[in-house]
Backbone atoms as SQL, in Angstrom:
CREATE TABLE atoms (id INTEGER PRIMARY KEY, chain TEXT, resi INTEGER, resn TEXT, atom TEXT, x REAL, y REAL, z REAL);
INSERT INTO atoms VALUES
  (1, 'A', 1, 'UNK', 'N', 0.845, -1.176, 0.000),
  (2, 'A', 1, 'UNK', 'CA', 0.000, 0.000, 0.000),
  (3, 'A', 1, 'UNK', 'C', 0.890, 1.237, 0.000),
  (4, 'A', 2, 'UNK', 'N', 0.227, 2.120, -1.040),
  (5, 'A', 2, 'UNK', 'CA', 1.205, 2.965, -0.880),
  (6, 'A', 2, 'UNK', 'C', 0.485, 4.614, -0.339),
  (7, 'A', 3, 'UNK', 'N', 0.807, 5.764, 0.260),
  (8, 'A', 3, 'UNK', 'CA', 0.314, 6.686, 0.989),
  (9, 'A', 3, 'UNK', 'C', 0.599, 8.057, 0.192),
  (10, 'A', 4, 'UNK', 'N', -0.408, 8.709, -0.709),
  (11, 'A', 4, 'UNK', 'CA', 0.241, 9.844, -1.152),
  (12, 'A', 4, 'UNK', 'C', -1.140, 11.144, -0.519),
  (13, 'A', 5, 'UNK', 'N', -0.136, 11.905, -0.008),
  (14, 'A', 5, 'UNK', 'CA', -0.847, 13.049, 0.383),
  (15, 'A', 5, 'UNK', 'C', -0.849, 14.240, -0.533),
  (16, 'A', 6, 'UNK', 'N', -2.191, 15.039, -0.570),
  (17, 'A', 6, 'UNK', 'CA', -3.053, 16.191, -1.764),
  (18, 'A', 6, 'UNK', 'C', -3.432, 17.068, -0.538),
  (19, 'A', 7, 'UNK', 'N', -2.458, 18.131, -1.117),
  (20, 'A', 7, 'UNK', 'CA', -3.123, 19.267, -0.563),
  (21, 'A', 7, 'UNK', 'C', -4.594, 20.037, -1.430),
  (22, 'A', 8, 'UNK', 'N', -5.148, 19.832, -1.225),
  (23, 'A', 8, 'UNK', 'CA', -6.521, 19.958, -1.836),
  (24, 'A', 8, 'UNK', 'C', -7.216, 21.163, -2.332),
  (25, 'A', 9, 'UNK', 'N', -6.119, 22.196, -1.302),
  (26, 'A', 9, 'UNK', 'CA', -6.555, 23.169, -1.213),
  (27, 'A', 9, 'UNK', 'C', -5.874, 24.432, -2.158),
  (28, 'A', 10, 'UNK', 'N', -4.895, 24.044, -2.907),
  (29, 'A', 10, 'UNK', 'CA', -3.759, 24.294, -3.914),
  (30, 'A', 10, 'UNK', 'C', -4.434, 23.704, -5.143),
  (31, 'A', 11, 'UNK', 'N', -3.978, 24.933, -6.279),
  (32, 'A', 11, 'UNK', 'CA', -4.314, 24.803, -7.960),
  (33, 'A', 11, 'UNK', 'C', -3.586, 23.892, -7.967),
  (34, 'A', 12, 'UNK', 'N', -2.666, 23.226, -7.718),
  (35, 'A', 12, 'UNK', 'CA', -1.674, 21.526, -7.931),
  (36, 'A', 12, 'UNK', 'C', -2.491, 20.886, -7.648),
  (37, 'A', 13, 'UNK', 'N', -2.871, 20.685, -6.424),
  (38, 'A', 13, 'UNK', 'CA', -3.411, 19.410, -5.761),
  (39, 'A', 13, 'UNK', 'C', -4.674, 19.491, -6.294),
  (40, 'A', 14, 'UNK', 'N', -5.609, 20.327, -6.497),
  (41, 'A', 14, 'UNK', 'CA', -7.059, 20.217, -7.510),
  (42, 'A', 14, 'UNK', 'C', -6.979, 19.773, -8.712),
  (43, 'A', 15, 'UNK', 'N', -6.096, 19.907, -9.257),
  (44, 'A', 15, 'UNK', 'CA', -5.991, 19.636, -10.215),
  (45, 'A', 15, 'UNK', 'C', -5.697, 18.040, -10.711),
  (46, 'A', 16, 'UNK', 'N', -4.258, 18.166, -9.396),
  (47, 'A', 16, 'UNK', 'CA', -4.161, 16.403, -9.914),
  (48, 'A', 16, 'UNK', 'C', -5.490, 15.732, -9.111),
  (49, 'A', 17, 'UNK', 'N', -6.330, 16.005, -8.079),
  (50, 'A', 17, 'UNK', 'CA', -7.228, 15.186, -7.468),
  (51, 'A', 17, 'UNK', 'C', -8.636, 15.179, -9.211),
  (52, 'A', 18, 'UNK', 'N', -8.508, 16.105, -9.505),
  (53, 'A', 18, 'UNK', 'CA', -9.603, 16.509, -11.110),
  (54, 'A', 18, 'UNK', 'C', -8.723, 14.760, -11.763),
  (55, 'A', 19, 'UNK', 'N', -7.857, 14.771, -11.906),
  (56, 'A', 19, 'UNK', 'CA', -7.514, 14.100, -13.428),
  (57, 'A', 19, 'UNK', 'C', -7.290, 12.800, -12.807),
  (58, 'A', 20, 'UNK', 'N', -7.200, 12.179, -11.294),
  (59, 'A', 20, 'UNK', 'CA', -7.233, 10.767, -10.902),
  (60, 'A', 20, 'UNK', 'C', -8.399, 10.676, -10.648),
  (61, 'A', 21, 'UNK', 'N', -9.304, 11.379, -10.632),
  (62, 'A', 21, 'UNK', 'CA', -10.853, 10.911, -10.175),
  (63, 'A', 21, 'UNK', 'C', -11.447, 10.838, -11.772),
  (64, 'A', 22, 'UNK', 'N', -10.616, 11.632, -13.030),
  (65, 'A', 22, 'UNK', 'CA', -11.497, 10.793, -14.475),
  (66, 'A', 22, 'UNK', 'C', -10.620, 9.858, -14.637),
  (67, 'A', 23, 'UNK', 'N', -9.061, 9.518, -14.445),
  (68, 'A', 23, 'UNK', 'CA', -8.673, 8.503, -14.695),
  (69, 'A', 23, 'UNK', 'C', -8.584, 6.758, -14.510),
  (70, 'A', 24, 'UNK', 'N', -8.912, 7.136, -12.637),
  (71, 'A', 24, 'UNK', 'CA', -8.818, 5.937, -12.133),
  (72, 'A', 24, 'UNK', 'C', -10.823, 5.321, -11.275),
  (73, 'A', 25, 'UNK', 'N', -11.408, 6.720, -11.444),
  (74, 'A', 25, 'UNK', 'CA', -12.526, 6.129, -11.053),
  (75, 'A', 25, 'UNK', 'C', -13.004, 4.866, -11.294),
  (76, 'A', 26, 'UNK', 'N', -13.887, 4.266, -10.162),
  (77, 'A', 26, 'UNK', 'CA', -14.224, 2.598, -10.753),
  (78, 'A', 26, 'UNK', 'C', -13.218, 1.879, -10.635),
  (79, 'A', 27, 'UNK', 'N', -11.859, 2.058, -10.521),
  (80, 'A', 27, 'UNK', 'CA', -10.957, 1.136, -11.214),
  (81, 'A', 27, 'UNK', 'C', -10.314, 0.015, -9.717),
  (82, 'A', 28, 'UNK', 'N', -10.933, -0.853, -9.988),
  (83, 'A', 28, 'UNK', 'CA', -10.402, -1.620, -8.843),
  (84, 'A', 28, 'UNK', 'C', -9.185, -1.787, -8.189),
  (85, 'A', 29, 'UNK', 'N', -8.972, -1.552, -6.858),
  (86, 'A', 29, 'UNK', 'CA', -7.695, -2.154, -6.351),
  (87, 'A', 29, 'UNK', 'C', -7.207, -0.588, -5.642),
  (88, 'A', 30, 'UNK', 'N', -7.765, 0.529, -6.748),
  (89, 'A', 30, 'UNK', 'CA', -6.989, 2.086, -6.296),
  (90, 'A', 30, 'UNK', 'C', -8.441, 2.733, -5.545),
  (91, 'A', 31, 'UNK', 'N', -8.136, 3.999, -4.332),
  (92, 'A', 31, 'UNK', 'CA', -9.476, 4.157, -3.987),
  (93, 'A', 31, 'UNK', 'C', -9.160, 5.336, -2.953),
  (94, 'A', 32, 'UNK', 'N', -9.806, 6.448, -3.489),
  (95, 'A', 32, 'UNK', 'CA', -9.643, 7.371, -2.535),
  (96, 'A', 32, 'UNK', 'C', -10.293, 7.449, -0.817),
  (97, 'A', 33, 'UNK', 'N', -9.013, 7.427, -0.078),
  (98, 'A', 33, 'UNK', 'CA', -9.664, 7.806, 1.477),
  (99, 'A', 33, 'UNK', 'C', -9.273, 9.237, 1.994),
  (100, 'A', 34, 'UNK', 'N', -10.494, 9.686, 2.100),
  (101, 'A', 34, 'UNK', 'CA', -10.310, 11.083, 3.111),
  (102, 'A', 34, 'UNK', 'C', -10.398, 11.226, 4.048),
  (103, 'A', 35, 'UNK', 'N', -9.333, 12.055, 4.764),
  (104, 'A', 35, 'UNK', 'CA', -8.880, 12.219, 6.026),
  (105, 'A', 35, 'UNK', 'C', -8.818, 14.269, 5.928),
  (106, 'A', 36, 'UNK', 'N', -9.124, 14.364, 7.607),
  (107, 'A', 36, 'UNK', 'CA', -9.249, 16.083, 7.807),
  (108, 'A', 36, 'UNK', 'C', -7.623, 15.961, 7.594),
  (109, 'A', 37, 'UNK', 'N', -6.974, 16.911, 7.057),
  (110, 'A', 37, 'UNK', 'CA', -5.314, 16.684, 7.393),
  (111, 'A', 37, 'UNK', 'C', -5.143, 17.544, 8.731),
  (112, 'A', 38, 'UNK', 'N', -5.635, 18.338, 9.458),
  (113, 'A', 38, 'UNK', 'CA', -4.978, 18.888, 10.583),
  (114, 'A', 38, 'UNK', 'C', -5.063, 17.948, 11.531),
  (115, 'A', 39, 'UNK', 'N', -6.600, 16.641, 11.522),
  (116, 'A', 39, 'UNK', 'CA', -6.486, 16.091, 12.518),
  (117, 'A', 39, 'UNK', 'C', -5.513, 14.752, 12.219),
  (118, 'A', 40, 'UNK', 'N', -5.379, 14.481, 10.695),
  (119, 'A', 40, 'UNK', 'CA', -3.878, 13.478, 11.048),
  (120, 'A', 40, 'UNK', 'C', -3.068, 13.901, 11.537),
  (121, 'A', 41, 'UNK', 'N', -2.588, 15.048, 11.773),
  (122, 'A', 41, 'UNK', 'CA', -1.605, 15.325, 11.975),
  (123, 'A', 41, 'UNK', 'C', -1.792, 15.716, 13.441),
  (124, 'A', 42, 'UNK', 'N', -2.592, 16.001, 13.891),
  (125, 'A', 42, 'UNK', 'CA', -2.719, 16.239, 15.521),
  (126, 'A', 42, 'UNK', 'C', -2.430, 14.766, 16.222),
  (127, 'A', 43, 'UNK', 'N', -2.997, 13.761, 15.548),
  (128, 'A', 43, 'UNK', 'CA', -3.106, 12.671, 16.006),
  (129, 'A', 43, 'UNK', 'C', -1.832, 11.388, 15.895),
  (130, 'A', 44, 'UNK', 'N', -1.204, 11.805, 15.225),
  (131, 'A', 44, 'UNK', 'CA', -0.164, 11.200, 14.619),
  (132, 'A', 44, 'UNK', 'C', 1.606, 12.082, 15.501),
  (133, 'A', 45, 'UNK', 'N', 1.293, 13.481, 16.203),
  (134, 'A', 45, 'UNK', 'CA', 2.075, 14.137, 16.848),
  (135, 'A', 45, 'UNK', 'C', 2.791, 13.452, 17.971),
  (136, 'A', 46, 'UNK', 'N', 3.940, 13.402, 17.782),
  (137, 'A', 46, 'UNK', 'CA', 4.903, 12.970, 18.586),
  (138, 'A', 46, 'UNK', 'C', 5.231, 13.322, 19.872),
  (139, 'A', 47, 'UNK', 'N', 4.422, 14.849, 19.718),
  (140, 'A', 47, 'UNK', 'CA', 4.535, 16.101, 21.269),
  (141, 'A', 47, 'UNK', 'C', 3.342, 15.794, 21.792),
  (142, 'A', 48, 'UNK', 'N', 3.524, 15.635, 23.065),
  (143, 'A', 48, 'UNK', 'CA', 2.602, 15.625, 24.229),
  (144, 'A', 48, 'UNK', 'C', 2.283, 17.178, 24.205),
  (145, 'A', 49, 'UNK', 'N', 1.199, 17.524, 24.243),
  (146, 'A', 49, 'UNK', 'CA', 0.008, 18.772, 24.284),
  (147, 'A', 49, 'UNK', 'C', 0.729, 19.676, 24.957),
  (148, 'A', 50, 'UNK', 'N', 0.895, 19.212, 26.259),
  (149, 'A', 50, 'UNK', 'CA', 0.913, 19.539, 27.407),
  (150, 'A', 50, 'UNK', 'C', 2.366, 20.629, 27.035),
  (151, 'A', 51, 'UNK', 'N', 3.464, 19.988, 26.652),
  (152, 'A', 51, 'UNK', 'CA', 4.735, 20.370, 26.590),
  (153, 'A', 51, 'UNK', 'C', 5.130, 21.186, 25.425),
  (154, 'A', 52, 'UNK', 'N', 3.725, 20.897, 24.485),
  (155, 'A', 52, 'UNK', 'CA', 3.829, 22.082, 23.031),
  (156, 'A', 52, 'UNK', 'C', 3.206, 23.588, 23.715),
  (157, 'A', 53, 'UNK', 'N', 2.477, 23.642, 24.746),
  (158, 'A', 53, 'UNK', 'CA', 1.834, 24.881, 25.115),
  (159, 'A', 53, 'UNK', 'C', 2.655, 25.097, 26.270),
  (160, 'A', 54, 'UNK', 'N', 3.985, 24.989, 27.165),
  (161, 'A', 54, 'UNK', 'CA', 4.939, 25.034, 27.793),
  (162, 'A', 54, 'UNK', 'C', 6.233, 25.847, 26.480),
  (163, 'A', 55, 'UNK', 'N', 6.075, 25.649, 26.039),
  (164, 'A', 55, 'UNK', 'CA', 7.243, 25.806, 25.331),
  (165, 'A', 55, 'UNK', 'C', 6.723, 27.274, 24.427),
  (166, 'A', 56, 'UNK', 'N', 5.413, 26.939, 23.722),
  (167, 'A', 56, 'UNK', 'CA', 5.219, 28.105, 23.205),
  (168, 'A', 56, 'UNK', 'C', 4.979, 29.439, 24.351),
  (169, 'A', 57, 'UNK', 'N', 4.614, 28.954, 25.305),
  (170, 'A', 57, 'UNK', 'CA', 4.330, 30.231, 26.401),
  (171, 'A', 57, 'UNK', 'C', 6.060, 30.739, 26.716),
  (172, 'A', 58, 'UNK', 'N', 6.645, 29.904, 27.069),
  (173, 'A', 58, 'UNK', 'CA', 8.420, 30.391, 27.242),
  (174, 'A', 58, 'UNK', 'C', 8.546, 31.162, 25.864),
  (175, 'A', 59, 'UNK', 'N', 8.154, 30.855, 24.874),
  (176, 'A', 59, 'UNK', 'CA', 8.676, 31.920, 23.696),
  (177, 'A', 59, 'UNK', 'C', 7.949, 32.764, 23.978),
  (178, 'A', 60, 'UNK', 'N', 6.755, 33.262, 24.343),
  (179, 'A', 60, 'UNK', 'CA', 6.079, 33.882, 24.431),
  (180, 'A', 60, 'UNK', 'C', 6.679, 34.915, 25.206),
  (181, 'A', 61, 'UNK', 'N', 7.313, 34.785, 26.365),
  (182, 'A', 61, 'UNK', 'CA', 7.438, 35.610, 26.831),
  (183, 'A', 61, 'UNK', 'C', 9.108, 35.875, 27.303),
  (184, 'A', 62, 'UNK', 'N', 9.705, 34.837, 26.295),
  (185, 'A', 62, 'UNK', 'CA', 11.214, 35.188, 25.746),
  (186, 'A', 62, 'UNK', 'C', 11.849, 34.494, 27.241),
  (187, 'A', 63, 'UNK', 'N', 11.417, 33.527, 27.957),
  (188, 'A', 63, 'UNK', 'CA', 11.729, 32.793, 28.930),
  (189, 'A', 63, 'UNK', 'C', 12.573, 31.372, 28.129),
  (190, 'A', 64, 'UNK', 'N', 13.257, 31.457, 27.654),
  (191, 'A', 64, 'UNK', 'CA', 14.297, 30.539, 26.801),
  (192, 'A', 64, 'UNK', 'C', 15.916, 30.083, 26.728),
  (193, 'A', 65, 'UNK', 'N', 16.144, 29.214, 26.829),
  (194, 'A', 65, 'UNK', 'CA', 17.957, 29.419, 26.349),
  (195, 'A', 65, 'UNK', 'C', 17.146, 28.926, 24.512),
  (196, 'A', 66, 'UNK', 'N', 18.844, 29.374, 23.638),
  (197, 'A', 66, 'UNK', 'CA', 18.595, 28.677, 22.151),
  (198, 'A', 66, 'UNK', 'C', 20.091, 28.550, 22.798),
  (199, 'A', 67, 'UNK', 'N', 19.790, 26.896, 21.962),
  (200, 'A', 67, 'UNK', 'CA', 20.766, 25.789, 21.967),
  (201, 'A', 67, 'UNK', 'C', 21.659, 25.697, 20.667),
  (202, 'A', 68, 'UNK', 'N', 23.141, 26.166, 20.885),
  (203, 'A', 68, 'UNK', 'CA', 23.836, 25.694, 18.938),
  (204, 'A', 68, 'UNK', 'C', 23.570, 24.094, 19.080),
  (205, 'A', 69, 'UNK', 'N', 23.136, 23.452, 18.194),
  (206, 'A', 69, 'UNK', 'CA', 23.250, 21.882, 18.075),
  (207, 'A', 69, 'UNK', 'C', 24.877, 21.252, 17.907),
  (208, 'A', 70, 'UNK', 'N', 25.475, 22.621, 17.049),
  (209, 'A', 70, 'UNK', 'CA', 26.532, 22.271, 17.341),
  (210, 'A', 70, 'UNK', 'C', 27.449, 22.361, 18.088),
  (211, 'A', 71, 'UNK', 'N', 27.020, 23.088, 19.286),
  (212, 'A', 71, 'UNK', 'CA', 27.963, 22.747, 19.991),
  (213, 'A', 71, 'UNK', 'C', 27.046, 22.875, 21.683),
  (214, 'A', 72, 'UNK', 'N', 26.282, 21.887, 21.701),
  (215, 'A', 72, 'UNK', 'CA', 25.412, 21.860, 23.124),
  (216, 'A', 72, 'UNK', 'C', 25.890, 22.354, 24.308),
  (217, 'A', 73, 'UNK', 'N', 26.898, 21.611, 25.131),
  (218, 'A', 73, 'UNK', 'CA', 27.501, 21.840, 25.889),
  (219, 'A', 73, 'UNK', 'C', 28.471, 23.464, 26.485),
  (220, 'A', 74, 'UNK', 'N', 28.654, 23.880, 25.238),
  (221, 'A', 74, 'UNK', 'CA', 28.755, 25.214, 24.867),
  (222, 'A', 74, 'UNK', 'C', 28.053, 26.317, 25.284),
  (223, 'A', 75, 'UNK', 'N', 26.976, 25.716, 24.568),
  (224, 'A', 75, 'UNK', 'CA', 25.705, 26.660, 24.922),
  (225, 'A', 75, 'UNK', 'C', 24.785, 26.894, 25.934),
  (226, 'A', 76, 'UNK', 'N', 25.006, 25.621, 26.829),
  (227, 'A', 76, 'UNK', 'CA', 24.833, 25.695, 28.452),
  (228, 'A', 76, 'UNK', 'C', 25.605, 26.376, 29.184),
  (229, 'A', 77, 'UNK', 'N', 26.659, 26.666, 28.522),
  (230, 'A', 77, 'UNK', 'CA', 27.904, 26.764, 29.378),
  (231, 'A', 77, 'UNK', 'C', 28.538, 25.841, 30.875),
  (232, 'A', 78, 'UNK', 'N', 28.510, 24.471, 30.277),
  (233, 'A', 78, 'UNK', 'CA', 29.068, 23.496, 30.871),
  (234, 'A', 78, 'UNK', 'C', 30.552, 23.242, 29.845),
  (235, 'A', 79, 'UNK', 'N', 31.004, 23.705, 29.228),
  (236, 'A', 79, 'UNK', 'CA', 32.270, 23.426, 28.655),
  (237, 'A', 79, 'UNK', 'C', 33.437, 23.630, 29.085);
């Protein structure tokens, strides 16, 4: 099985959803499923709720360290 996502809401994605629905309609084996995409993606989120609205409130109110990736330890100033 294979998974291709249409933004639906884009002259691309209307367009190609227009020309697989005259091409492949009826056609056994292929078959469109719709899904809301914000709630796949809410649901499928790797972040606990809890810790995405923690984090945006610290930006919010500039309560933050920013971390170089490259050089972590650095940027704690544990080096």
């Amino acid at each position: 099985m294979t998974t291709i996502k249409i933004n639906e809401h884009t002259k691309t994605g209307k367009a190609f959803m227009a020309m697989f629905e005259a091409f492949f309609k009826g056609v056994e084996g292929i078959e469109i499923v719709e899904d809301d995409y914000n709630q796949v993606n809410e649901e499928q989120s790797p972040y606990n709720p809890e810790f995405v609205k923690m984090v945006l409130k610290a930006k919010e109110r500039g309560d933050y360290k920013e971390i170089d990736p490259k050089d972590v330890w650095g940027s704690l100033g544990l080096k």
